[in-house]
KOLBA-291039 format. One record per atom (N, C-alpha, C, O): residue number from 1; atom name; x, y, z. Coordinates in Angstrom, 2 decimals. Example, Ala and Ser with C-alpha at 12.3 -4.5 7.8 and 13.67 -1.06 7.14 Angstrom:
<atoms>
k,a,X,Y,Z
1,N,13.19,-5.69,7.80
1,CA,12.30,-4.50,7.80
1,C,13.20,-3.30,7.80
1,O,14.24,-3.32,8.46
2,N,12.85,-2.25,7.08
2,CA,13.67,-1.06,7.14
2,C,12.90,0.03,7.87
2,O,13.41,1.14,8.04
</atoms>
This chain:
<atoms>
k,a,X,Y,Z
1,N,-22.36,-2.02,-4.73
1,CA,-21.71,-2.93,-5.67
1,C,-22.06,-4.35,-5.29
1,O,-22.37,-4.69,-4.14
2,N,-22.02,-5.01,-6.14
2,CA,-23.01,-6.35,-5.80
2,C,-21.66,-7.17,-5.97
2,O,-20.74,-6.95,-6.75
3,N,-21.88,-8.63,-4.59
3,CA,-21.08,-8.82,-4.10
3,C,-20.31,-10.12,-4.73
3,O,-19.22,-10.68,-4.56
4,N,-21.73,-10.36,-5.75
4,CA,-21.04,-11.61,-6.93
4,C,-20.79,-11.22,-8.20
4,O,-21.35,-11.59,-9.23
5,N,-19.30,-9.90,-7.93
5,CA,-19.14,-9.48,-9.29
5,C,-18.93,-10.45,-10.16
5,O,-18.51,-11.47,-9.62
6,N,-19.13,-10.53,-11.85
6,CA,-18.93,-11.33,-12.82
6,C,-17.41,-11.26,-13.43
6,O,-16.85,-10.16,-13.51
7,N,-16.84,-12.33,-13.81
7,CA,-15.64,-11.69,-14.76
7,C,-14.90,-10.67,-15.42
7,O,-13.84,-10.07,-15.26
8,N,-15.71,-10.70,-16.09
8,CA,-15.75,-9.21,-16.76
8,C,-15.90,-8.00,-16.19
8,O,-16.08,-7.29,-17.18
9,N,-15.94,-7.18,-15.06
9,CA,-16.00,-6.54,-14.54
9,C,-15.19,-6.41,-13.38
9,O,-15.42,-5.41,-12.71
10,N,-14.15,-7.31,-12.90
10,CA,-13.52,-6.98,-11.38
10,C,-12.70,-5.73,-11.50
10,O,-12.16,-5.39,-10.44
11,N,-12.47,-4.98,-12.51
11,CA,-11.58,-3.87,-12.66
11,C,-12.45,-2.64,-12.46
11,O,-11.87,-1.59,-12.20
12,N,-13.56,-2.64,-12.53
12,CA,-14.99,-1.95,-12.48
12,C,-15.07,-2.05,-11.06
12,O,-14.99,-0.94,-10.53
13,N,-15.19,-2.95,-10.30
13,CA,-15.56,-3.22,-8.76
13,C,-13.87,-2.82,-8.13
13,O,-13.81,-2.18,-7.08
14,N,-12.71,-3.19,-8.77
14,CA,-11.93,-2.99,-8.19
14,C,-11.74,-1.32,-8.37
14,O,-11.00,-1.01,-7.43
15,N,-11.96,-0.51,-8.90
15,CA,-11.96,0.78,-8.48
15,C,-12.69,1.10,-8.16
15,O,-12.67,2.31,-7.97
16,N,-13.76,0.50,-7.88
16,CA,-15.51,1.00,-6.99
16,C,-14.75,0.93,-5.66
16,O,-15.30,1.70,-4.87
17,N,-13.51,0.19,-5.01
17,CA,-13.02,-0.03,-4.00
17,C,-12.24,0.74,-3.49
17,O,-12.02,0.84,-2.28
18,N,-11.56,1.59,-4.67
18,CA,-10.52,2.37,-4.79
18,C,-11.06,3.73,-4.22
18,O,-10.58,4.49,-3.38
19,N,-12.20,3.78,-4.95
19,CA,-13.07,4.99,-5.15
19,C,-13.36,5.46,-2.76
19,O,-13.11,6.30,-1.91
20,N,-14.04,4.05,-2.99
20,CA,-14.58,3.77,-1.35
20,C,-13.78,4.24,-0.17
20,O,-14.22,4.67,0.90
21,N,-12.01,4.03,-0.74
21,CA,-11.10,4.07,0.31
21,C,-10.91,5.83,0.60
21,O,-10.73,6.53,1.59
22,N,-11.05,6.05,-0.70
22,CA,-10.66,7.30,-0.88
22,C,-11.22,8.55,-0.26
22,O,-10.75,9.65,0.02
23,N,-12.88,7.75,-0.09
23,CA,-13.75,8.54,0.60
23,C,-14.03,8.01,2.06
23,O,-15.10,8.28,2.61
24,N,-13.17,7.33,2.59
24,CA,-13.27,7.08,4.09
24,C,-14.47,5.78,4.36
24,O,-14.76,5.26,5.43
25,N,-14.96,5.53,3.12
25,CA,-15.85,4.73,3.37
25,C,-15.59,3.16,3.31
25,O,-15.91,2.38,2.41
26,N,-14.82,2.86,4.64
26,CA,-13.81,1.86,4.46
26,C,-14.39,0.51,4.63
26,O,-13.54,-0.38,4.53
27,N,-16.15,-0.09,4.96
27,CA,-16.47,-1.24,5.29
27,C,-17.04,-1.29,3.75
27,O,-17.26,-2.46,3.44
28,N,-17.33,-0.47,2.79
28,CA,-17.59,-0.51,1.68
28,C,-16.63,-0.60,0.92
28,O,-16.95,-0.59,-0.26
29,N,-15.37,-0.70,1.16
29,CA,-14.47,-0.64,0.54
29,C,-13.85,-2.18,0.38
29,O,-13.41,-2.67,-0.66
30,N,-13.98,-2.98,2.02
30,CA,-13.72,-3.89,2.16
30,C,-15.02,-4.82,1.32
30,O,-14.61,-5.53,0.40
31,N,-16.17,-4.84,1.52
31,CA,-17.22,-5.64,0.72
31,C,-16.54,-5.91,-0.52
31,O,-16.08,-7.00,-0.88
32,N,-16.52,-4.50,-1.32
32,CA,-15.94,-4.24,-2.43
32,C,-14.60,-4.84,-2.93
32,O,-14.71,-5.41,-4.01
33,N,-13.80,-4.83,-2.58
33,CA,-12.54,-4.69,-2.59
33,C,-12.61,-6.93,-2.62
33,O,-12.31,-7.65,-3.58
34,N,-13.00,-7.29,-1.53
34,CA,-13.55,-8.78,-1.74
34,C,-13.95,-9.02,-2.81
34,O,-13.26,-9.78,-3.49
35,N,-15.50,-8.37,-3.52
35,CA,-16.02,-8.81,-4.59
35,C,-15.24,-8.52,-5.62
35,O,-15.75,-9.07,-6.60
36,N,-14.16,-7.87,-5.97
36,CA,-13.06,-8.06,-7.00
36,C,-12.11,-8.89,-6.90
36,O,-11.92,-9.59,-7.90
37,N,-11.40,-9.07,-5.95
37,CA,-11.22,-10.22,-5.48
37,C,-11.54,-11.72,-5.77
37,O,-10.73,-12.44,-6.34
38,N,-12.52,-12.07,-5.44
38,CA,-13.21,-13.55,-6.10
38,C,-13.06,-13.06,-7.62
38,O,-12.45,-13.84,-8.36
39,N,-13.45,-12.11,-8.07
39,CA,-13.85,-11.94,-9.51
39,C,-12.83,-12.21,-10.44
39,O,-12.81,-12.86,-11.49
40,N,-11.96,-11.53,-9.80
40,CA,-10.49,-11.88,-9.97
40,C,-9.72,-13.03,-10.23
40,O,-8.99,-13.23,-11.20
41,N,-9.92,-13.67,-9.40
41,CA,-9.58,-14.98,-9.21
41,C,-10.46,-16.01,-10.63
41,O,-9.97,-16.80,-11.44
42,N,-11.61,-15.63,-10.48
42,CA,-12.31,-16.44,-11.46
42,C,-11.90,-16.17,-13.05
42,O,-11.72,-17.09,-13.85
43,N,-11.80,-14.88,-13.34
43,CA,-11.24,-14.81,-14.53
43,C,-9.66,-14.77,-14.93
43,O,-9.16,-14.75,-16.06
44,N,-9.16,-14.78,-13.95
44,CA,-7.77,-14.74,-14.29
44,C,-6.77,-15.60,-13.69
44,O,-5.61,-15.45,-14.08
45,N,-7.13,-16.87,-12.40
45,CA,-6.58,-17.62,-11.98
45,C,-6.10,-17.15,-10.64
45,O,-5.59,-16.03,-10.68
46,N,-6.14,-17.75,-9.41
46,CA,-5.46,-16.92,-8.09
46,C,-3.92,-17.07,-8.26
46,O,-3.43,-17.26,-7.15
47,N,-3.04,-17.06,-9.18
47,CA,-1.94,-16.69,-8.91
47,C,-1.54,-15.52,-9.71
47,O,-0.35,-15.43,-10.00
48,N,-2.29,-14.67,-10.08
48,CA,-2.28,-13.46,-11.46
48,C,-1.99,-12.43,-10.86
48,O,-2.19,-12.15,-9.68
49,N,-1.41,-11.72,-11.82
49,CA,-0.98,-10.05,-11.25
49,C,-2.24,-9.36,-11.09
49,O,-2.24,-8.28,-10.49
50,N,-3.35,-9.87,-11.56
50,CA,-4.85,-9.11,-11.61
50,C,-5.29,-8.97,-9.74
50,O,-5.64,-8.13,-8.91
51,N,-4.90,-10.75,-9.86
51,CA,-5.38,-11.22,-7.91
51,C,-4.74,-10.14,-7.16
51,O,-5.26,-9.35,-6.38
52,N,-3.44,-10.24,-7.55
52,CA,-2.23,-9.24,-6.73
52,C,-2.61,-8.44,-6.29
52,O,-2.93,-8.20,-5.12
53,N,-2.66,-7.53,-7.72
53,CA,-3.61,-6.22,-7.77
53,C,-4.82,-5.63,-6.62
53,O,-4.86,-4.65,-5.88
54,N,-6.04,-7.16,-7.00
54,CA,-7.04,-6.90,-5.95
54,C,-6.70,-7.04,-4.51
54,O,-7.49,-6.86,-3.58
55,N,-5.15,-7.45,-4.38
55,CA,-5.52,-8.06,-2.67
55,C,-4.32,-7.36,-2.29
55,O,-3.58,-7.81,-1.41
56,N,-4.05,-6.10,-3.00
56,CA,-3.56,-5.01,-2.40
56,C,-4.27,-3.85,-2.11
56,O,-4.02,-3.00,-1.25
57,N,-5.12,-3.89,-2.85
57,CA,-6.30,-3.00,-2.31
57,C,-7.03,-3.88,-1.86
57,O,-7.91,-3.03,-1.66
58,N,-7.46,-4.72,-1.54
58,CA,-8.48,-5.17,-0.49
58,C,-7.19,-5.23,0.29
58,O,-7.31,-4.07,0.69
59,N,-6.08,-5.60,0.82
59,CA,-5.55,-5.47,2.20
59,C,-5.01,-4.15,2.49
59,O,-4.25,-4.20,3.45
60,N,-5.22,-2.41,1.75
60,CA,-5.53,-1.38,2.18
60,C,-6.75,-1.13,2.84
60,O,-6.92,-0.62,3.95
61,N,-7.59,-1.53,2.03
61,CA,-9.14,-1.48,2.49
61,C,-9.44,-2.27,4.34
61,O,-10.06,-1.91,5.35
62,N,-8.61,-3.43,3.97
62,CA,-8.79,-4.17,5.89
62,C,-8.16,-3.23,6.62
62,O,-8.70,-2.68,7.58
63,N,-6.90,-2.96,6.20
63,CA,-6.29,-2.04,7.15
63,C,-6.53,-0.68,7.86
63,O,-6.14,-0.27,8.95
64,N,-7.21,-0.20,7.03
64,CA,-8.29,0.99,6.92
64,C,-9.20,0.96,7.53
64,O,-9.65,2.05,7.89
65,N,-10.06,-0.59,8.01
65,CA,-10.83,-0.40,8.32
65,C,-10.80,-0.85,9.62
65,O,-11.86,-0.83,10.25
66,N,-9.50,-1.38,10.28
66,CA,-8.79,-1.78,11.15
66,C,-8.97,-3.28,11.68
66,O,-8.99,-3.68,12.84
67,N,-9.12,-4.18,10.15
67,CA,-8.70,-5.48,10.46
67,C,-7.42,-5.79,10.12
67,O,-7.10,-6.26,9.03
68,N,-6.41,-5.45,11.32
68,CA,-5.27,-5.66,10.67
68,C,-4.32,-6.63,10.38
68,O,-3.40,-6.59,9.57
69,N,-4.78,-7.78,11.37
69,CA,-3.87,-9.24,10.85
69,C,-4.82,-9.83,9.64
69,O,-4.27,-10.70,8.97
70,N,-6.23,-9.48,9.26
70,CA,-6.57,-9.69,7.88
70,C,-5.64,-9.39,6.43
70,O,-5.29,-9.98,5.41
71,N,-5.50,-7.89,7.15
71,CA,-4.35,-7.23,6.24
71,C,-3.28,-7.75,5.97
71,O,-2.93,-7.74,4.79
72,N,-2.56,-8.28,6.86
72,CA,-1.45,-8.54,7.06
72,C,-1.28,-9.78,6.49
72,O,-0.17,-9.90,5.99
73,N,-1.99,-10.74,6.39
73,CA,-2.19,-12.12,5.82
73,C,-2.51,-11.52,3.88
73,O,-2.14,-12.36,3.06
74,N,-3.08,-10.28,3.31
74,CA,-3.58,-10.27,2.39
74,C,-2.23,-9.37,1.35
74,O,-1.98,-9.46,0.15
75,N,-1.81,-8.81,2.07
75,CA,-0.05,-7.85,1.84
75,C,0.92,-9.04,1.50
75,O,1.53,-8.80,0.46
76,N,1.19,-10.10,2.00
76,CA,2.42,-11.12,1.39
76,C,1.98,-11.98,0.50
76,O,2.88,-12.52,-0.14
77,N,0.33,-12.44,0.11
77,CA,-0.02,-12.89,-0.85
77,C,0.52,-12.77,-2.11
77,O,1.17,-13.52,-2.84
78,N,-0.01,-11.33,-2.22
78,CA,0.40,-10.64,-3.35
78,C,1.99,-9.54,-3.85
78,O,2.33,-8.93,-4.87
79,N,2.59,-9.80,-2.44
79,CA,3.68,-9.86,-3.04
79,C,4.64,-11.09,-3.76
79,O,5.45,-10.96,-4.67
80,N,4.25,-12.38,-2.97
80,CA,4.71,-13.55,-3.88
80,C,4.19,-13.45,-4.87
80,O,5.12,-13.48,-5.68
81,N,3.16,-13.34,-5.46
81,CA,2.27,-13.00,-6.50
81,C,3.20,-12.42,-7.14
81,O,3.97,-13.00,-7.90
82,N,3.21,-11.20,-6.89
82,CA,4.35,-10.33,-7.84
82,C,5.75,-10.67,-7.81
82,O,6.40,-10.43,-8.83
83,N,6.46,-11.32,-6.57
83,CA,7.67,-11.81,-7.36
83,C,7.93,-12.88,-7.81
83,O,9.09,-13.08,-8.19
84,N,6.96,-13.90,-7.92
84,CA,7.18,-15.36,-8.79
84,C,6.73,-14.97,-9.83
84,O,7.21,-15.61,-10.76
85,N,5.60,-13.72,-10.33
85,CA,5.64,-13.57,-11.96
85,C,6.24,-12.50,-12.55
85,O,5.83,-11.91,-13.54
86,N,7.42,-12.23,-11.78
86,CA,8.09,-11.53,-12.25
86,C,8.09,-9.73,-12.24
86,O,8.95,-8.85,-12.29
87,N,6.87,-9.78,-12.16
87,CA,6.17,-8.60,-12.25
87,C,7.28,-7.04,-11.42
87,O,8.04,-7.13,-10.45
88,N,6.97,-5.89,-12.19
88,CA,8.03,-4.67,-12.03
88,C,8.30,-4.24,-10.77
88,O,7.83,-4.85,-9.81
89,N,8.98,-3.28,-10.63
89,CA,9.43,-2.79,-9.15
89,C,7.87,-1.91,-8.53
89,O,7.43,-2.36,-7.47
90,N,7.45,-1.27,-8.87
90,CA,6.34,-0.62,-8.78
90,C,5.55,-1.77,-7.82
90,O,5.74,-1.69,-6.61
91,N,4.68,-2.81,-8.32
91,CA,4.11,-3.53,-7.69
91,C,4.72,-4.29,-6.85
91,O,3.84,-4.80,-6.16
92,N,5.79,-4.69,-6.49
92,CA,6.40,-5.58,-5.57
92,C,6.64,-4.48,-4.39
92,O,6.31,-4.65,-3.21
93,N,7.35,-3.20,-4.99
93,CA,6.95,-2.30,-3.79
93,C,5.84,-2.02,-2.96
93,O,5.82,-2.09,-1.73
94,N,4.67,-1.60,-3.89
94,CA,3.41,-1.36,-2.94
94,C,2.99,-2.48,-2.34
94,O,2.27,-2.45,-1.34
95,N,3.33,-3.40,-2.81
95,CA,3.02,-4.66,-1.96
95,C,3.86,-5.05,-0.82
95,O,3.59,-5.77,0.14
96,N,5.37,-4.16,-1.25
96,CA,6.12,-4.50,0.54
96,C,5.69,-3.12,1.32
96,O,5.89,-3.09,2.54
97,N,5.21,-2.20,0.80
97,CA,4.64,-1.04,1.45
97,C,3.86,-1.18,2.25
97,O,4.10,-0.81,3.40
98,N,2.27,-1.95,1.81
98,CA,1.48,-2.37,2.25
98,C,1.39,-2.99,3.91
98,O,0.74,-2.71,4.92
99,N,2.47,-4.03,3.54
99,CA,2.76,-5.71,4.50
99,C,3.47,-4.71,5.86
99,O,3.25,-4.87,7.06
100,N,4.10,-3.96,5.38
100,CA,4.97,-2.94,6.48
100,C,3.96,-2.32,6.75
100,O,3.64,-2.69,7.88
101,N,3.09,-1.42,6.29
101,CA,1.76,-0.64,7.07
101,C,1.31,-1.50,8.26
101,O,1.65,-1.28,9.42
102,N,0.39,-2.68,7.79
102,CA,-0.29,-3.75,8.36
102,C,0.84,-3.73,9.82
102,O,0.48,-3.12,10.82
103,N,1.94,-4.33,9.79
103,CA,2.65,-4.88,10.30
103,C,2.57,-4.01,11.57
103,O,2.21,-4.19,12.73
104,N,3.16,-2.78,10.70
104,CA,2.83,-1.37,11.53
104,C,2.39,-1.66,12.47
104,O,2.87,-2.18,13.48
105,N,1.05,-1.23,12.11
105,CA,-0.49,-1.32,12.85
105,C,-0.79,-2.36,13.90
105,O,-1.72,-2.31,14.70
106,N,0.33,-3.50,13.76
106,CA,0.33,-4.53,14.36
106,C,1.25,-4.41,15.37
106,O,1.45,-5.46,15.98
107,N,1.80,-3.56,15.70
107,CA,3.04,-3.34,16.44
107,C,4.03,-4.51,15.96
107,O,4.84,-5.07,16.69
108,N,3.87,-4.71,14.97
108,CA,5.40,-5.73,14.50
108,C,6.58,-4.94,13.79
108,O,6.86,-5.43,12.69
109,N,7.26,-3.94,14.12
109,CA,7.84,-2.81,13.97
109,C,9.23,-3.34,13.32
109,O,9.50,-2.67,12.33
110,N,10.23,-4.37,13.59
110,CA,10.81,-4.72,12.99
110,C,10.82,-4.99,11.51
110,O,11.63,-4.75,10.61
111,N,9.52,-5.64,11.58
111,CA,9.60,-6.71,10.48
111,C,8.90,-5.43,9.32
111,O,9.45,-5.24,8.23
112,N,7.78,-4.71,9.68
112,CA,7.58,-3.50,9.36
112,C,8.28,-2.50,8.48
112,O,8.04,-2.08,7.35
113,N,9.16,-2.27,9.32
113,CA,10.73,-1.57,8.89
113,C,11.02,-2.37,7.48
113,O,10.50,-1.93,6.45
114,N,11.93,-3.65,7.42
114,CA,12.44,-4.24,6.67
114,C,11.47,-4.14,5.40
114,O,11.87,-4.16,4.24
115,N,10.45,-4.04,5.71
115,CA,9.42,-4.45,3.71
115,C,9.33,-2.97,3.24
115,O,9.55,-2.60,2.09
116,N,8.86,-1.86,4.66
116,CA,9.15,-0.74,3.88
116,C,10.50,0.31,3.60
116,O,10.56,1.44,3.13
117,N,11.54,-0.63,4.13
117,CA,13.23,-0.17,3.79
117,C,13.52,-1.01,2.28
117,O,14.50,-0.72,1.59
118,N,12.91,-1.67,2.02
118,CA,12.70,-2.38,0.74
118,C,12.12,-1.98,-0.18
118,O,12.80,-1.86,-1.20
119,N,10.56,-1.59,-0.26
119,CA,9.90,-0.70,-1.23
119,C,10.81,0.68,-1.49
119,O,11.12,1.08,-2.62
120,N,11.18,1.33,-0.28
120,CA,12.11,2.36,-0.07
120,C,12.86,2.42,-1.25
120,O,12.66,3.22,-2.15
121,N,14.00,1.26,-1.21
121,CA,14.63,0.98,-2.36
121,C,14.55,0.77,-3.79
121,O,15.32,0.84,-4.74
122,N,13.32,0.47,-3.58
122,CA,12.90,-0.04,-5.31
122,C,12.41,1.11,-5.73
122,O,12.81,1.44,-6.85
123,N,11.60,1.91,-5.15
123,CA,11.09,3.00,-5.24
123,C,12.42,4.19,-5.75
123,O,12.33,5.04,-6.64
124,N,13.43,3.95,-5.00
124,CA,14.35,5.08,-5.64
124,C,15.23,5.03,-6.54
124,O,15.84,5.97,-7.04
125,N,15.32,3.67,-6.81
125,CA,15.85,3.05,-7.54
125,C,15.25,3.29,-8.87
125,O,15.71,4.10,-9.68
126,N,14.19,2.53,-9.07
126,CA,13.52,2.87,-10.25
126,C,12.91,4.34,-10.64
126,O,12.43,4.41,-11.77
127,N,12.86,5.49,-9.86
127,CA,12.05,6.34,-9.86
127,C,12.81,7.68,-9.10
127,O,12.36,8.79,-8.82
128,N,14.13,7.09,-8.90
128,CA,14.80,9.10,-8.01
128,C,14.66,8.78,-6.77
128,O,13.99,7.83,-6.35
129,N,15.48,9.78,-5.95
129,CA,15.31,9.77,-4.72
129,C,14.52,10.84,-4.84
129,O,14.13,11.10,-3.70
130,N,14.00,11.72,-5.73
130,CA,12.67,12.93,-5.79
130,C,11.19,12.96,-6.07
130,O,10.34,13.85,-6.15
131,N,11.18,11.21,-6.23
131,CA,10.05,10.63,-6.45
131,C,8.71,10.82,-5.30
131,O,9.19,10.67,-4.18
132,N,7.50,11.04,-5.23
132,CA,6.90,10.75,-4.58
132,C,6.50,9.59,-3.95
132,O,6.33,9.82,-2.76
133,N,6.33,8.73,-4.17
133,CA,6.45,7.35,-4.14
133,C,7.11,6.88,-2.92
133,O,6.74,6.05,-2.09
134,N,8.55,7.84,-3.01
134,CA,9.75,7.71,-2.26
134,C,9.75,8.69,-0.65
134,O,10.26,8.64,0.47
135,N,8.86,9.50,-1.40
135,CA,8.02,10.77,0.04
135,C,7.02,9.51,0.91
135,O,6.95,9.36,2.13
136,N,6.46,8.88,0.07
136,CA,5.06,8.24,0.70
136,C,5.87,7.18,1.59
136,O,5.30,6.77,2.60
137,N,7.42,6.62,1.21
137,CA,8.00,5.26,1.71
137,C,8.54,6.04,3.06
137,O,8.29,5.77,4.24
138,N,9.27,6.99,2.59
138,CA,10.01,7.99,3.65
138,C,9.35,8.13,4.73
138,O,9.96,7.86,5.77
139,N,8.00,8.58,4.82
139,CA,7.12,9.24,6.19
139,C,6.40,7.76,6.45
139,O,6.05,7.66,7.63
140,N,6.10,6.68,5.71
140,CA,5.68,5.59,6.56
140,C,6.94,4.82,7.48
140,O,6.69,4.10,8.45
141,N,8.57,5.15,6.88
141,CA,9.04,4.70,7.95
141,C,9.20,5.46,8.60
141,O,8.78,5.10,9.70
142,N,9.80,6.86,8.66
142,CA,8.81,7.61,9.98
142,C,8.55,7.64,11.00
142,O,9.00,8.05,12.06
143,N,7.38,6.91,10.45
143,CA,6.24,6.56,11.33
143,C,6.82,5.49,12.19
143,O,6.77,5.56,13.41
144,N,7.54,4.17,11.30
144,CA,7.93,2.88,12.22
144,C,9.06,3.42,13.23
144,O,8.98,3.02,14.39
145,N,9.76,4.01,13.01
145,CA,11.37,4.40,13.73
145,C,10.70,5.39,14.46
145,O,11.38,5.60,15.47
146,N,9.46,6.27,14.46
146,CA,9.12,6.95,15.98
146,C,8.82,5.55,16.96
146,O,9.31,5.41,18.08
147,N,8.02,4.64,16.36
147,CA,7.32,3.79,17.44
147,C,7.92,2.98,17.80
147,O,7.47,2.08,18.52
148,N,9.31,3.06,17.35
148,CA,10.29,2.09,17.98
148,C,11.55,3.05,18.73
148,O,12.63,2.58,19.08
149,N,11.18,4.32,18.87
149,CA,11.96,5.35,19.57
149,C,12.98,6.11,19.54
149,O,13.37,6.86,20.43
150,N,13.75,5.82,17.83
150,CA,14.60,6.26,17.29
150,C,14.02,7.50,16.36
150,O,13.75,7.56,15.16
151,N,13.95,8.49,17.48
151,CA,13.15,9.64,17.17
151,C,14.48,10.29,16.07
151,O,14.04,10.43,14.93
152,N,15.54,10.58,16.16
152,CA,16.32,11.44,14.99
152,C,16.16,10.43,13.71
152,O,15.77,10.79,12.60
153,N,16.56,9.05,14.09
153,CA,15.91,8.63,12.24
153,C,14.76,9.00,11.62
153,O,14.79,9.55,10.52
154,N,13.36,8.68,12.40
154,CA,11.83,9.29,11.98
154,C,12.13,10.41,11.57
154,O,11.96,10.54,10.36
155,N,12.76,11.85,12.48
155,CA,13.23,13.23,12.21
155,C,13.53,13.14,10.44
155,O,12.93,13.83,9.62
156,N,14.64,12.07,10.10
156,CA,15.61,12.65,9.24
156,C,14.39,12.14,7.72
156,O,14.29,12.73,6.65
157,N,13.52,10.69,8.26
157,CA,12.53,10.11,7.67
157,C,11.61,11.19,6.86
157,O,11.36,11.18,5.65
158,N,11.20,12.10,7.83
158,CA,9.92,12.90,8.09
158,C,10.41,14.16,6.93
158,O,9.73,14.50,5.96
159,N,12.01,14.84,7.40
159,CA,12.65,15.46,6.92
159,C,12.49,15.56,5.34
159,O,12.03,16.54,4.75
160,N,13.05,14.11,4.63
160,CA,13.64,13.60,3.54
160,C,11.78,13.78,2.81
160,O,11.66,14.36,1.73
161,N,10.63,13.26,3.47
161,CA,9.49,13.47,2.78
161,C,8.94,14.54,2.75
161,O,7.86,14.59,2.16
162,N,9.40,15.59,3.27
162,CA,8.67,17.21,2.89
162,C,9.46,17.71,2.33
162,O,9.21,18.80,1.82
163,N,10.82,17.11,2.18
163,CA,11.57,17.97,0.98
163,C,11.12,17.67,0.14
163,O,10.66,18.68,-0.39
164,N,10.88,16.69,-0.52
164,CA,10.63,16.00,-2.02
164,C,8.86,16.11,-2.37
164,O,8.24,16.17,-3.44
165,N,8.45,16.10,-1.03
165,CA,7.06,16.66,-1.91
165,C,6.75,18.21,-1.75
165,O,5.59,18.58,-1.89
166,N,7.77,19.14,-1.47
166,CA,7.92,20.35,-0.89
166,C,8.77,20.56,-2.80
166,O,8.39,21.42,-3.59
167,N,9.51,19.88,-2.98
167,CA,10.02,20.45,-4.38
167,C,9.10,20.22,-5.70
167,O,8.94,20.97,-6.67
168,N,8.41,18.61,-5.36
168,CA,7.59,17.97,-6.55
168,C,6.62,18.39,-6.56
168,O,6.15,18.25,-7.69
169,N,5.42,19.29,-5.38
169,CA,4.16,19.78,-5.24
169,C,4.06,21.09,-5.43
169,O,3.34,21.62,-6.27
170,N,5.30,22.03,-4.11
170,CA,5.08,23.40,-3.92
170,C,4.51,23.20,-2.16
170,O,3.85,22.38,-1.52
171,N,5.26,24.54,-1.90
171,CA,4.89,24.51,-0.34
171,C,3.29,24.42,0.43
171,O,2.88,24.05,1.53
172,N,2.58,25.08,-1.04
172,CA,1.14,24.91,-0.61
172,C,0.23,23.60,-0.69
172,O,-0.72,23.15,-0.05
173,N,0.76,23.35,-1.44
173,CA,0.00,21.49,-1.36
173,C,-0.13,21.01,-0.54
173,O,0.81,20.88,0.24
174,N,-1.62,20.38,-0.19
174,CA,-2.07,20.26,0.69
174,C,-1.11,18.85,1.55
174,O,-1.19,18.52,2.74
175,N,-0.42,18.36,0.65
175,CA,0.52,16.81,1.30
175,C,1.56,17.61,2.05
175,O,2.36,17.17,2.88
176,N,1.42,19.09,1.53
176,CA,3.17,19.75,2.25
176,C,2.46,20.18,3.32
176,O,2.83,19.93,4.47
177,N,1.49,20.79,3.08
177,CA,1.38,22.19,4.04
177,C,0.58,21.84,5.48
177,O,0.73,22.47,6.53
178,N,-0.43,20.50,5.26
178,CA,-0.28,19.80,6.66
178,C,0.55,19.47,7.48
178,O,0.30,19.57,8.68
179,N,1.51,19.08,7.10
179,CA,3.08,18.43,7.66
179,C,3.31,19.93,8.85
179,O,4.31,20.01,9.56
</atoms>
C-alpha cells in the first residue's frame, strides 16, 4: 500500500490495515494504518471521527507491533476526538478499550483498569451484559486485575467472558474453546 495515500481512498488503506492486523502482519499494518491516517486528516480535517477512526487502528496496529507508548499517545487522541464530537458509545468505548490495552502493555495498570472499566460500561449499557463486546471488555480486564494480583476479580473477569461468548457463540467456537 503506498504510503502517500490520496483522499479519496483512506477507507481503502484503512482496511488494508485492518486486513494486516488480522493477519499478524503487524509492521505492515503500522505503515498502513499511518498512510490512512495522513489521508485522513487531509480529507476530512484532524479533528474528524474519520481521524479517530484511523488512529484507533493505527494505535492497535503500534501496539501489536509493540510500540507501546506510541500507542498509548495515539488511544486518547481519538478518544477526545470522539467525545468533543459527540460521537456514540461504540467509538468512545473502543477508544477507552484501546488506551487501557496500551496502558496495559505499559504496566500502567491503574490507569488501564479505569478506561477499560469504562468501555466496560458503555458497552453494557448500550448493548447487554450478553454482548460480545462486553466478553472482549471482560477478559481484557482480566488480564489488568491478574497483573495487579487480584487474582479472584480476573477469575470472576475471565468467568463473566466465557459465559457470554459460551452462550452468544456455542461451546465450540474457537473464542470459547481456547479459553
Amino acid at each position: 500500500m503506498p504510503a502517500n495515500a490520496t483522499n479519496g481512498d483512506w477507507r481503502r488503506v484503512l482496511q488494508a490495515a485492518r486486513i494486516a492486523i488480522g493477519r499478524g502482519e503487524y509492521a505492515d499494518a503500522v505503515a498502513t494504518g499511518r498512510a490512512a491516517l495522513e489521508a485522513a486528516e487531509d480529507a476530512a480535517g484532524h479533528d474528524s471521527l474519520e481521524v479517530a477512526r484511523c488512529l484507533a487502528t493505527f494505535g492497535e496496529a503500534l501496539r501489536l507491533h509493540g510500540a507501546y507508548d506510541n500507542s498509548r499517545s495515539a488511544c486518547p487522541r481519538a478518544l477526545e476526538i470522539h467525545q468533543r464530537r459527540g460521537a456514540d458509545h461504540d467509538d468512545v468505548a473502543e477508544s477507552l478499550h484501546g488506551a487501557g490495552m496500551a496502558e496495559s502493555a505499559l504496566g500502567l495498570n491503574e490507569q488501564a483498569e479505569a478506561h477499560v472499566r469504562r468501555a466496560l460500561a458503555l458497552w453494557s449499557r448500550a448493548h447487554g451484559d450478553d454482548d460480545l463486546q462486553v466478553a472482549r471488555a471482560s477478559e481484557t480486564l482480566g488480564v489488568i486485575l491478574e497483573n495487579r494480583g487480584d487474582f479472584a476479580g480476573a477469575g470472576t473477569c475471565y468467568g463473566r467472558a466465557l459465559a457470554v461468548r459460551e452462550a452468544r457463540l456455542g461451546r465450540t467456537h474457537v473464542l470459547v474453546a481456547r479459553r
